[in-house]
C-alpha positions, 0 to 999 in steps of 0.5 A: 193654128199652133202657137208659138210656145217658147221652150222652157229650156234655158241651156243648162242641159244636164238631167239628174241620174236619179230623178230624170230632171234637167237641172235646168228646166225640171222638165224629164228626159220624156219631155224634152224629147216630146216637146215640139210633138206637143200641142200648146196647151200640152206645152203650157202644162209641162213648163207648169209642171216642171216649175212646180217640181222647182222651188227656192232659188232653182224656181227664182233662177229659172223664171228670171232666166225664162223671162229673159228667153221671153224677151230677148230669144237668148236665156242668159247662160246661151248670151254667156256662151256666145259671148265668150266665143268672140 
């Protein structure tokens, strides 16, 4: 039975022209559009990979973010965005 393994996305959704990473989760154009297609622990290696592809402050937002997902089902840009449009 699959897991439910929670999208590394975080709603910051813009990829780099040159390297093909979202800015956000690290994670290839590839990737994202692969994702739901993947098994868990295909999931689980690509949210690894793209963390390792982060480092610094990119890395502490992220999984600061993530965790928030983890918790809540909303990463923090997403509550932004839904609490402007009130």
């Amino acid at each position: 039975m699959k897991m439910a393994i929670v999208s590394p996305c975080i709603n910051v959704c813009v990829t780099d022209p040159n390297s093909d990473l979202c800015y956000g989760c690290a994670r290839s154009t590839d990737e994202i559009k692969k994702w739901s297609s993947y098994s868990d622990e295909e999931q689980k290696d690509v949210i690894e990979a793209g963390r390792s592809r982060m480092d610094g402050w990119q890395l502490k937002a992220f999984d600061k973010a993530y965790q928030q997902k983890l918790e809540t089902g909303t990463s923090p840009i997403k509550e932004q965005k839904l609490l402007n449009e009130k």
